[in-house]
Biopython code that builds the backbone (N, CA, C, O; Angstrom):
import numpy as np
from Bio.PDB.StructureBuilder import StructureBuilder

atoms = [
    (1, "UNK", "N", (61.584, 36.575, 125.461)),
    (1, "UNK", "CA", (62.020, 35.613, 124.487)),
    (1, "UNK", "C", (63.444, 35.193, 124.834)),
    (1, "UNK", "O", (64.276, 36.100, 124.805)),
    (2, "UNK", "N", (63.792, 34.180, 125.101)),
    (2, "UNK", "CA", (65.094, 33.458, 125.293)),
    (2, "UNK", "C", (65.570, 33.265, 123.801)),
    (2, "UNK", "O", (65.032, 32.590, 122.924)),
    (3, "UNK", "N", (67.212, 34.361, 123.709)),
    (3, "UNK", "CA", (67.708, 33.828, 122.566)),
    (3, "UNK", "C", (68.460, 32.462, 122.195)),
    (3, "UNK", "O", (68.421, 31.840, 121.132)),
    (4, "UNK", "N", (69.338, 32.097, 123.691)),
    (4, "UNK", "CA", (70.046, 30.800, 124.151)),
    (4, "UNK", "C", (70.118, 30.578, 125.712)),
    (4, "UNK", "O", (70.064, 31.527, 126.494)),
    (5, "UNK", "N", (70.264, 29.055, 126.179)),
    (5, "UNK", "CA", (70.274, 29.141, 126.899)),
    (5, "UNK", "C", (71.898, 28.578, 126.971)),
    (5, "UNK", "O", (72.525, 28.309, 125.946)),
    (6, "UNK", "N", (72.606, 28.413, 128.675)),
    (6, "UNK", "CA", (73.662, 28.405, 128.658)),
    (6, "UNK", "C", (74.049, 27.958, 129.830)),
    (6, "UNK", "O", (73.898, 28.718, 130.787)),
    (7, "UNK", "N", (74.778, 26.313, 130.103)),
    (7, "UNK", "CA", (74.889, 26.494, 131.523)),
    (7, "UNK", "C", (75.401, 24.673, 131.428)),
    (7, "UNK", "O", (75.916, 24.366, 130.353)),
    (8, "UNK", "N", (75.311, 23.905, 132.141)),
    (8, "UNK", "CA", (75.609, 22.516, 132.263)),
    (8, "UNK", "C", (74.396, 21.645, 131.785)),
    (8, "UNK", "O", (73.328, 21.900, 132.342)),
    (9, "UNK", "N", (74.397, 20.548, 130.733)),
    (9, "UNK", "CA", (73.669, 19.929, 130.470)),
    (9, "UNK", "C", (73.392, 18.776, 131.944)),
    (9, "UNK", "O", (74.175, 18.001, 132.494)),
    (10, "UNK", "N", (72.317, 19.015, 132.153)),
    (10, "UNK", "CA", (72.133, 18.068, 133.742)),
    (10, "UNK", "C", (71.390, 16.660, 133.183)),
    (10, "UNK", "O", (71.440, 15.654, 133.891)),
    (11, "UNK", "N", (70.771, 16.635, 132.017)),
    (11, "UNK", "CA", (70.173, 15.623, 131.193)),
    (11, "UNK", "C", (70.288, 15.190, 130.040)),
    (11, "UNK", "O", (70.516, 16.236, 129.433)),
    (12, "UNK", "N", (70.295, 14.405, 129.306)),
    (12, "UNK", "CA", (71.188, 14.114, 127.858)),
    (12, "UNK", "C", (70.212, 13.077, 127.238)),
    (12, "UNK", "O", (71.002, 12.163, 127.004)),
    (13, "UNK", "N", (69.072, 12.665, 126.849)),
    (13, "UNK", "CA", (68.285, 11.851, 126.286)),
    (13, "UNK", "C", (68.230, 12.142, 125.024)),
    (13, "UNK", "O", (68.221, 13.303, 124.613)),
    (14, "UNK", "N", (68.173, 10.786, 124.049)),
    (14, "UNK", "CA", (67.419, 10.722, 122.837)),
    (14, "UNK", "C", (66.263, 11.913, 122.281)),
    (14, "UNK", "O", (65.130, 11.461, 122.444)),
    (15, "UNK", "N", (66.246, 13.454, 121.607)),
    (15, "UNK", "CA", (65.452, 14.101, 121.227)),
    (15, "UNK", "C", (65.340, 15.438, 122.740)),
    (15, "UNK", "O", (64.676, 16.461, 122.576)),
    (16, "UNK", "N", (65.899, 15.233, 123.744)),
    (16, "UNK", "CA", (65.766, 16.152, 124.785)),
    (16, "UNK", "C", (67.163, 16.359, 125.725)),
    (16, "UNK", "O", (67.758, 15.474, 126.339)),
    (17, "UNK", "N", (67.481, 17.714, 125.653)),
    (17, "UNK", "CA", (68.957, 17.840, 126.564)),
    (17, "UNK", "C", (68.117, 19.310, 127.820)),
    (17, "UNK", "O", (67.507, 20.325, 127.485)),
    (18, "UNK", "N", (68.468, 18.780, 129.268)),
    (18, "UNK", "CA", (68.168, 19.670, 129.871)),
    (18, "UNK", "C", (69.457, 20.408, 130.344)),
    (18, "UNK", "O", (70.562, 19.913, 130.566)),
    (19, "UNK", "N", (69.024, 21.829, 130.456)),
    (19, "UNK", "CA", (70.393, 22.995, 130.643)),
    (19, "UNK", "C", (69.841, 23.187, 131.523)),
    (19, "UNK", "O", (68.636, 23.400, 131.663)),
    (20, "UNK", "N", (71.163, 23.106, 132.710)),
    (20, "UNK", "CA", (70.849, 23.698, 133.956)),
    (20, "UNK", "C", (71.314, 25.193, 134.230)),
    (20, "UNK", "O", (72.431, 25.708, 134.264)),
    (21, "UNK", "N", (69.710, 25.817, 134.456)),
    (21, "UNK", "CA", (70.310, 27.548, 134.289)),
    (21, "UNK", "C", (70.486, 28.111, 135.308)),
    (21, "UNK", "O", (69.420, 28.718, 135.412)),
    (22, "UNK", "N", (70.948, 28.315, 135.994)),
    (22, "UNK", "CA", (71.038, 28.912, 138.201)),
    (22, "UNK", "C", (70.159, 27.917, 138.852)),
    (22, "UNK", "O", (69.343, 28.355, 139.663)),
    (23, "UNK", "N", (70.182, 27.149, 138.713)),
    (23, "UNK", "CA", (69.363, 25.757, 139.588)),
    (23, "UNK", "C", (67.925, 25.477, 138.889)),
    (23, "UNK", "O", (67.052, 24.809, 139.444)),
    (24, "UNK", "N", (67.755, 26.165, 137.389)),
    (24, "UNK", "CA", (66.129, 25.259, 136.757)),
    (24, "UNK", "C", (66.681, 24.982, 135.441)),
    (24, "UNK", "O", (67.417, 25.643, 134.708)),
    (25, "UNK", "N", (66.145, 23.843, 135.327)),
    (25, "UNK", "CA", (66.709, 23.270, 134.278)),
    (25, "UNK", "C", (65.396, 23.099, 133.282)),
    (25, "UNK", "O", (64.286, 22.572, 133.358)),
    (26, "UNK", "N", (66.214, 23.903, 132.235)),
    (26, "UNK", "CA", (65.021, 24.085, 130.878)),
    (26, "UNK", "C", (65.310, 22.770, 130.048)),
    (26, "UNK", "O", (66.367, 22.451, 129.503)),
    (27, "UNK", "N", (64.085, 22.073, 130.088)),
    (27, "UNK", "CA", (64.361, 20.809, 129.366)),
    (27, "UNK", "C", (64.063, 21.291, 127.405)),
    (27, "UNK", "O", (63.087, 21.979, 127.107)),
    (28, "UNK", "N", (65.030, 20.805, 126.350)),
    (28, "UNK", "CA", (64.349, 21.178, 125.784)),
    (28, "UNK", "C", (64.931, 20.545, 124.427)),
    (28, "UNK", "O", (66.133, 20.491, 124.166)),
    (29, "UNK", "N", (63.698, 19.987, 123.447)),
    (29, "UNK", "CA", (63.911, 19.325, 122.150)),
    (29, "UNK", "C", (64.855, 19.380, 121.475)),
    (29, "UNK", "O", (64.859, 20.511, 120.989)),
    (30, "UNK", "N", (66.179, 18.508, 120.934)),
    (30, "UNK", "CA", (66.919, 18.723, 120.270)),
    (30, "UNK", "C", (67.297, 17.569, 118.776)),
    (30, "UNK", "O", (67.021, 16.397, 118.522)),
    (31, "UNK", "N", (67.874, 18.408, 118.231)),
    (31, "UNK", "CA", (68.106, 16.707, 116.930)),
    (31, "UNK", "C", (69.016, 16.060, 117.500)),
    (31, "UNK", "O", (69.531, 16.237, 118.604)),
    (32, "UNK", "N", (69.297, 14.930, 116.344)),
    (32, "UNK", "CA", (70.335, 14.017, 116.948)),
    (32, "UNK", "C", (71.771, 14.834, 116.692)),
    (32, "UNK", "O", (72.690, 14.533, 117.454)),
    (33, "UNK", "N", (71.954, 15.567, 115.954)),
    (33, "UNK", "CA", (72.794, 16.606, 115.533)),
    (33, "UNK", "C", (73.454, 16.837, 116.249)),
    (33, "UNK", "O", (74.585, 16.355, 116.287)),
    (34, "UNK", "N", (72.730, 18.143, 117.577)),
    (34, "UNK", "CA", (72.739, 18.514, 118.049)),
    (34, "UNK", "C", (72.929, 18.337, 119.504)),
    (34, "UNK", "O", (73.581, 19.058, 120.260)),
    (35, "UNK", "N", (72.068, 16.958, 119.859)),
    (35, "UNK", "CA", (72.702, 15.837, 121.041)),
    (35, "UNK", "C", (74.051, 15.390, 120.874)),
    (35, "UNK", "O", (74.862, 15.339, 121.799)),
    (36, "UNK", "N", (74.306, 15.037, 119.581)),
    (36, "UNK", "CA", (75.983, 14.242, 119.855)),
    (36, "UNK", "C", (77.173, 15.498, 119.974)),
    (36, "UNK", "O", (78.369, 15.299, 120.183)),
    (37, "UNK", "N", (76.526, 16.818, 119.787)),
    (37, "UNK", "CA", (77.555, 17.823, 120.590)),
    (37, "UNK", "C", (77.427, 17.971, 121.421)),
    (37, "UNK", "O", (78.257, 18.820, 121.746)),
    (38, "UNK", "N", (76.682, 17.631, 122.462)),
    (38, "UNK", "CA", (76.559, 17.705, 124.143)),
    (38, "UNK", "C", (77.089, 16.860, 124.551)),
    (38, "UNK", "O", (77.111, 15.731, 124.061)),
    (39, "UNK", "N", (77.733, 17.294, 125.725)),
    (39, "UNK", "CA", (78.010, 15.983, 126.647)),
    (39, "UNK", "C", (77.261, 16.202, 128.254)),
    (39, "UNK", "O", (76.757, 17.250, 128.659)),
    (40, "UNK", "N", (77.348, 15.053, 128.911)),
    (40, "UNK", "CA", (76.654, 15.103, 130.072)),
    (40, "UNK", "C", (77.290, 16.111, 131.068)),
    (40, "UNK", "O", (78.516, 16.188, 131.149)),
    (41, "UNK", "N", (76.563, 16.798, 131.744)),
    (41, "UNK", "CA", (77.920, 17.459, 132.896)),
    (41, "UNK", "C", (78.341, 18.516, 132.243)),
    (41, "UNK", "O", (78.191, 19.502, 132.964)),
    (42, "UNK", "N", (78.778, 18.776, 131.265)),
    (42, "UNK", "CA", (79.707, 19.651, 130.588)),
    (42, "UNK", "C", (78.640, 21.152, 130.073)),
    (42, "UNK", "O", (77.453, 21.017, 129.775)),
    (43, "UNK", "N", (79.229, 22.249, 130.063)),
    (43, "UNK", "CA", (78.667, 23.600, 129.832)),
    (43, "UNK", "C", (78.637, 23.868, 128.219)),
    (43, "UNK", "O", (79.639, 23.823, 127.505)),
    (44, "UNK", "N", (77.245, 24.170, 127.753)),
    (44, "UNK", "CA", (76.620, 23.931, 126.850)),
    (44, "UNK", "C", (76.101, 25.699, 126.502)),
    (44, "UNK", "O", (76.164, 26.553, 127.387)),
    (45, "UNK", "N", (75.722, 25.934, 125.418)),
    (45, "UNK", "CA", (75.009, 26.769, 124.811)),
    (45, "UNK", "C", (73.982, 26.148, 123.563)),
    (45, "UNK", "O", (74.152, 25.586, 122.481)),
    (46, "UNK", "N", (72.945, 26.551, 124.300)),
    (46, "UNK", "CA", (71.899, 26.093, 122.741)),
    (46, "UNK", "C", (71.083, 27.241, 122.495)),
    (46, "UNK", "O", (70.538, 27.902, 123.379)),
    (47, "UNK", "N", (70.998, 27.510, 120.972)),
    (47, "UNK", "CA", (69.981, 28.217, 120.694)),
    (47, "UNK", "C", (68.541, 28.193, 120.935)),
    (47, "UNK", "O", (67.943, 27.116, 120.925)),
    (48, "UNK", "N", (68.040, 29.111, 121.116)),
    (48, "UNK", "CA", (66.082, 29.038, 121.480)),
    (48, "UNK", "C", (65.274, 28.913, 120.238)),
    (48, "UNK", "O", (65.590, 29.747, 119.390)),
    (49, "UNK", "N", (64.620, 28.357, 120.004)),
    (49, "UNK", "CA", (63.519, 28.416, 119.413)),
    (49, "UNK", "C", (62.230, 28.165, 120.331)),
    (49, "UNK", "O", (61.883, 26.999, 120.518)),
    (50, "UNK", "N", (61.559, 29.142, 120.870)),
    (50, "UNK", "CA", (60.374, 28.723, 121.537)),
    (50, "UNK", "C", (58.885, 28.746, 120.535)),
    (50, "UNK", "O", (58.680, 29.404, 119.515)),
    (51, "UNK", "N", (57.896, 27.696, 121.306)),
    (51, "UNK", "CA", (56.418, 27.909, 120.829)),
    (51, "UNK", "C", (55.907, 27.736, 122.042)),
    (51, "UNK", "O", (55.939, 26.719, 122.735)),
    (52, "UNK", "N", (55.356, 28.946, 122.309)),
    (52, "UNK", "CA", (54.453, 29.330, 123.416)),
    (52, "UNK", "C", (52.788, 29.306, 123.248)),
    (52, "UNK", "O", (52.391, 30.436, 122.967)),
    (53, "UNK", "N", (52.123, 28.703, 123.306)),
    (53, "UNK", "CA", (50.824, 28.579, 123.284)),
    (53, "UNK", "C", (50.081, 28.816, 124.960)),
    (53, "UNK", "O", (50.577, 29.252, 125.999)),
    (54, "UNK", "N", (48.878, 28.374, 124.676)),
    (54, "UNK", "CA", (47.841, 28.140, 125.984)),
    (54, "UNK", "C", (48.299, 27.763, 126.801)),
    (54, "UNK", "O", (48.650, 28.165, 127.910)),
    (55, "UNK", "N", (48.338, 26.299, 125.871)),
    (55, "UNK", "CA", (48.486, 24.600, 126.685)),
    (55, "UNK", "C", (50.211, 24.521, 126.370)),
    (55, "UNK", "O", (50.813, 23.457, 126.514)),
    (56, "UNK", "N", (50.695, 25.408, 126.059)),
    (56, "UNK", "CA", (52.117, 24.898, 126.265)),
    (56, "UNK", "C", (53.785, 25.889, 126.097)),
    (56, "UNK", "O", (53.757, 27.000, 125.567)),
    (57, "UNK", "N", (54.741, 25.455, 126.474)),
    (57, "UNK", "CA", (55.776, 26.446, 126.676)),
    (57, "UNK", "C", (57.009, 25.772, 125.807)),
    (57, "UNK", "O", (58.034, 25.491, 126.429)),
    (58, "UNK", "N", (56.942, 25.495, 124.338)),
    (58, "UNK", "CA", (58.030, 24.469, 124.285)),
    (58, "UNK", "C", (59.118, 24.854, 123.531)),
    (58, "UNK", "O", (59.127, 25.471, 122.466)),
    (59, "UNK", "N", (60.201, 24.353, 124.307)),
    (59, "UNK", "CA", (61.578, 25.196, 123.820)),
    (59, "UNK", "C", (62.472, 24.096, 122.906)),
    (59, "UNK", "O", (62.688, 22.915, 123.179)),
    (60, "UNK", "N", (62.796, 24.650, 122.063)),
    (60, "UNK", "CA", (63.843, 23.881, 120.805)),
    (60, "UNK", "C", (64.953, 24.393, 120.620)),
    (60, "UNK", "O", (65.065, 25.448, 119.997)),
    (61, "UNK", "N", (66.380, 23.491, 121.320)),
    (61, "UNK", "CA", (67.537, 23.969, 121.008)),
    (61, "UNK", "C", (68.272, 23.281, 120.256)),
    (61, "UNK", "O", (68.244, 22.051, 120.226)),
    (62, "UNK", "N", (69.270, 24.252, 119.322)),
    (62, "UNK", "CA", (69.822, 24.150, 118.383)),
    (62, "UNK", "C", (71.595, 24.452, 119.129)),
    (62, "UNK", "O", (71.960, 25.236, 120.005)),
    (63, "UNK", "N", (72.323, 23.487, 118.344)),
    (63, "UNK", "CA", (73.734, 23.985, 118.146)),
    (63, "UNK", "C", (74.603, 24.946, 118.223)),
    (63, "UNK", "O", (75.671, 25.070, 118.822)),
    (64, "UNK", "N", (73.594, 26.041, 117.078)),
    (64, "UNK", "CA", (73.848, 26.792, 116.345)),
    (64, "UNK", "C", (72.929, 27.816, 116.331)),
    (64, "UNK", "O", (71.792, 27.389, 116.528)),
    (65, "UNK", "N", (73.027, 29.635, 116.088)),
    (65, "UNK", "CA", (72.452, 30.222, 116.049)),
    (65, "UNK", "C", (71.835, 30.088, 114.552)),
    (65, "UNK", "O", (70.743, 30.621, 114.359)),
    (66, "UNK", "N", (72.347, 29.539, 113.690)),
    (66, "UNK", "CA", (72.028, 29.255, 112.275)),
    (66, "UNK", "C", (70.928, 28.421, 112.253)),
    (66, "UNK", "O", (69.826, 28.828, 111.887)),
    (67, "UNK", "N", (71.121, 27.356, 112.592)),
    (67, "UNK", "CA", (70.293, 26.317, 112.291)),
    (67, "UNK", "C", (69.029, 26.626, 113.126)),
    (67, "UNK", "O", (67.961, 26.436, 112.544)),
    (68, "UNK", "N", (68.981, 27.087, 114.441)),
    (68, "UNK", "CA", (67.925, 27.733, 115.237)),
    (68, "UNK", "C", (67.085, 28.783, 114.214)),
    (68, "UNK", "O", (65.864, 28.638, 114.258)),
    (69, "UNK", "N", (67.682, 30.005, 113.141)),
    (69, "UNK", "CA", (67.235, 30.497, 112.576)),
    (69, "UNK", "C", (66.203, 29.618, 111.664)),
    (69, "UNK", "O", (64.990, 29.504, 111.835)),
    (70, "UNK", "N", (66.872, 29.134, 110.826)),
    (70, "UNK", "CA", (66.357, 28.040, 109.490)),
    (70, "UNK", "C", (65.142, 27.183, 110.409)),
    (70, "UNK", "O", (64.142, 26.981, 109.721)),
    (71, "UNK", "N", (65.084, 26.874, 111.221)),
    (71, "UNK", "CA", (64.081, 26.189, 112.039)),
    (71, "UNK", "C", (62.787, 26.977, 112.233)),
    (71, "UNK", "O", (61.600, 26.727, 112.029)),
    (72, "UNK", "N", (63.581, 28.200, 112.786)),
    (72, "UNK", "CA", (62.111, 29.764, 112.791)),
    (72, "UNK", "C", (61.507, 29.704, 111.601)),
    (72, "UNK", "O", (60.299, 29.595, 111.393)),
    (73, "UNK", "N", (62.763, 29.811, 110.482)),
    (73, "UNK", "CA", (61.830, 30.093, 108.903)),
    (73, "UNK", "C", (60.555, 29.306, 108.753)),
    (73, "UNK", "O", (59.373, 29.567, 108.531)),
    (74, "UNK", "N", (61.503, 27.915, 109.032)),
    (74, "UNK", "CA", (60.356, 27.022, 108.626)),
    (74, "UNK", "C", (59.172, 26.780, 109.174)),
    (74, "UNK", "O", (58.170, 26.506, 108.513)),
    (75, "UNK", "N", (59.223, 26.893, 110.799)),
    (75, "UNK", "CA", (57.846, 27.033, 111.353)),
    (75, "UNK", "C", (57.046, 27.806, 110.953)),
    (75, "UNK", "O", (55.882, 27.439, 110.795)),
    (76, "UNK", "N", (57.441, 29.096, 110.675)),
    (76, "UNK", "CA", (56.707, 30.123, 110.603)),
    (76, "UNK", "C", (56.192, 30.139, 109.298)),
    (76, "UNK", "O", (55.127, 30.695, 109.033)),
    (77, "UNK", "N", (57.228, 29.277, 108.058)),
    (77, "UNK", "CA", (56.289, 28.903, 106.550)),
    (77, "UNK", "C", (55.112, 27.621, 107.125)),
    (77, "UNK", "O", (54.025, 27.353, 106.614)),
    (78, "UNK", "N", (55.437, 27.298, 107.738)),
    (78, "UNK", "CA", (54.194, 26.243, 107.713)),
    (78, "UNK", "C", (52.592, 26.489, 108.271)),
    (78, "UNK", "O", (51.780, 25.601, 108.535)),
    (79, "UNK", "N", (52.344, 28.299, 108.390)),
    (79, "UNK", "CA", (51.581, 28.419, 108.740)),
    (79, "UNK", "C", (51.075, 28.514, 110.542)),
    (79, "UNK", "O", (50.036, 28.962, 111.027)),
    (80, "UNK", "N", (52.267, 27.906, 111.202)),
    (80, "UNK", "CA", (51.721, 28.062, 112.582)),
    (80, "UNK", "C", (51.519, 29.248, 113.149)),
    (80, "UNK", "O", (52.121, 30.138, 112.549)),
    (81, "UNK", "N", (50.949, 29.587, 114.007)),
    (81, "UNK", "CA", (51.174, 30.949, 114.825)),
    (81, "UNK", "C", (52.291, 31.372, 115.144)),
    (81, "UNK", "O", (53.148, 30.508, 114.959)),
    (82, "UNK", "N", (52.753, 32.479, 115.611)),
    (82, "UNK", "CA", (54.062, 33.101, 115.734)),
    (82, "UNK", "C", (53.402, 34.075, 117.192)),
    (82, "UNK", "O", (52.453, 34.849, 117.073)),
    (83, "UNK", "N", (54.012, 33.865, 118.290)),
    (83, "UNK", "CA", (53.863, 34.900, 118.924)),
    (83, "UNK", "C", (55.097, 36.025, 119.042)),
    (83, "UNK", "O", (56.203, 35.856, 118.527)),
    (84, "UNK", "N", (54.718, 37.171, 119.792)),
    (84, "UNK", "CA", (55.997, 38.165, 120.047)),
    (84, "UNK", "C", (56.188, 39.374, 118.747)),
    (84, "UNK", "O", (55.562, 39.482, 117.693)),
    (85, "UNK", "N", (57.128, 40.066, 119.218)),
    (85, "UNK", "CA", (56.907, 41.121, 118.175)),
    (85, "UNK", "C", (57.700, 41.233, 116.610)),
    (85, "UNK", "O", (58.854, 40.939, 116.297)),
    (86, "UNK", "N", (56.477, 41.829, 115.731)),
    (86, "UNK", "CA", (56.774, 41.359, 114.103)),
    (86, "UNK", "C", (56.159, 39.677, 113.449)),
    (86, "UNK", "O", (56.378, 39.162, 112.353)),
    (87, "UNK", "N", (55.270, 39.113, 114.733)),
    (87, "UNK", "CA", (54.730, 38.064, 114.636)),
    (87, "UNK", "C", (52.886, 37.825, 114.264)),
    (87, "UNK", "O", (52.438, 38.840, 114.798)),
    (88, "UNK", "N", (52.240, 37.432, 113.954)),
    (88, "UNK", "CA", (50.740, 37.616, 114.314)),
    (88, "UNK", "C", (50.459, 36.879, 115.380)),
    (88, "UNK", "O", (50.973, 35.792, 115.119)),
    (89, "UNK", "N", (50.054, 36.820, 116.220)),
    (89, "UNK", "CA", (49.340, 36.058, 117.387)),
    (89, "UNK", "C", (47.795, 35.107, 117.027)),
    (89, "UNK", "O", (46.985, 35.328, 116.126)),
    (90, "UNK", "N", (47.777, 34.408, 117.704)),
    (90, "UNK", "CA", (46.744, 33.880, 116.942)),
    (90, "UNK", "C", (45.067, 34.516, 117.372)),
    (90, "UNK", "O", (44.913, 35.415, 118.199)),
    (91, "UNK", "N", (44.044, 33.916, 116.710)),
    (91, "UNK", "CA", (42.733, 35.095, 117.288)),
    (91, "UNK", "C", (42.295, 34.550, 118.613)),
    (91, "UNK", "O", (42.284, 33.423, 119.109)),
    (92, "UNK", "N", (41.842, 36.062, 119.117)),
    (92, "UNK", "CA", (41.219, 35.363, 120.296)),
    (92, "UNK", "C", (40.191, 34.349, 120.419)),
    (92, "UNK", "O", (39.343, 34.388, 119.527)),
    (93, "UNK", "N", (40.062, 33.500, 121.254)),
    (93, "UNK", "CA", (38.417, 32.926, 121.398)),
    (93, "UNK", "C", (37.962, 33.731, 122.286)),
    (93, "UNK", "O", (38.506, 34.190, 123.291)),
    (94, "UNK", "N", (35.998, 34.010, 121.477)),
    (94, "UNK", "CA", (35.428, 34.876, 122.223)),
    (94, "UNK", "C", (35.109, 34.166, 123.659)),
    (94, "UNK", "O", (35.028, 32.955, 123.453)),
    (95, "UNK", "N", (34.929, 34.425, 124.832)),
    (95, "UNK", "CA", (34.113, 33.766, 125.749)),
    (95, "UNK", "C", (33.180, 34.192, 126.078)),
    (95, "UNK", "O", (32.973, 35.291, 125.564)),
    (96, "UNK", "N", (32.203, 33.757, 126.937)),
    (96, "UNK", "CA", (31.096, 33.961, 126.756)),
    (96, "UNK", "C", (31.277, 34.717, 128.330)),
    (96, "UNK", "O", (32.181, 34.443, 129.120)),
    (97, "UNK", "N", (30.132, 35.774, 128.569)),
    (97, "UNK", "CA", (30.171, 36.468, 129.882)),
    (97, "UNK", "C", (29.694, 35.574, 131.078)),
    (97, "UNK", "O", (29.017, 34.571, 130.850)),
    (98, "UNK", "N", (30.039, 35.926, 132.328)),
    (98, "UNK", "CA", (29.363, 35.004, 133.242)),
    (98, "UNK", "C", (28.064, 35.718, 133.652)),
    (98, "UNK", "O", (27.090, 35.025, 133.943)),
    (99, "UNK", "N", (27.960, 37.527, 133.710)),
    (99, "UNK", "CA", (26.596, 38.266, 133.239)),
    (99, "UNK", "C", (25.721, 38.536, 132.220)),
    (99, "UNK", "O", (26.176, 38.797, 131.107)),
    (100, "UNK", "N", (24.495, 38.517, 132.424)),
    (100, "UNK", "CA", (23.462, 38.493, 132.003)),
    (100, "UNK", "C", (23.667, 39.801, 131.467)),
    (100, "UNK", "O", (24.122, 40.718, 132.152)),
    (101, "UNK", "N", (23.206, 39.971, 129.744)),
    (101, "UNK", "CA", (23.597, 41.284, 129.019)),
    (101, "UNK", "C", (22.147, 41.981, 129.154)),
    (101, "UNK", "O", (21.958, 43.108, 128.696)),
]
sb = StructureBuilder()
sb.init_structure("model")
sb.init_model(0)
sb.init_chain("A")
sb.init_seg("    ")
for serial, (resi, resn, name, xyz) in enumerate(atoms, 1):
    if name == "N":
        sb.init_residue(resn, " ", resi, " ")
    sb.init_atom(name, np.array(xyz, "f"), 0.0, 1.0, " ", f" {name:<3s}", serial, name[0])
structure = sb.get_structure()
């Protein structure tokens, strides 16, 4: 689990700032908030909020270790899955065998 990441913003778009972390740059959702404290080029810290699924790896940074919190709350009231520990995971799907039972 990434608590923050930390390093030079290498990208700066409307809703997405990428941090460049030892040469990979985690692209990842931000408010407008939170964009107009970045600047391009310049060394950044954002908080993590990840949702890790199947089909996806998606990271949400925050400002603030605060507001990153209040963001967890709320996902996690709205019913979505939570992975990691103190979380429920969601159920498995059964699959079906490729042998004959």
């Amino acid at each position: 689990m990434f608590y923050y990441l930390q390093g030079p913003i290498a990208i700066l778009e409307p809703g997405m700032a990428v941090v460049d972390c030892g040469g990979v740059g985690y692209a990842c959702s931000v408010t407008a908030y939170t964009a107009a404290q970045l600047k391009l080029n310049q060394t950044a810290r954002l908080y993590i909020h990840e949702n890790i699924r199947e089909d996806a790896f998606d990271l949400f940074g925050f400002a603030s270790g605060k507001n990153s919190g209040a963001f967890s709350c709320f996902w996690a009231s709205t019913g979505r899955p939570q992975g990691g520990p103190g979380h429920s995971s969601p159920p498995a799907v059964p699959r079906a065998s490729p042998w004959p039972s």
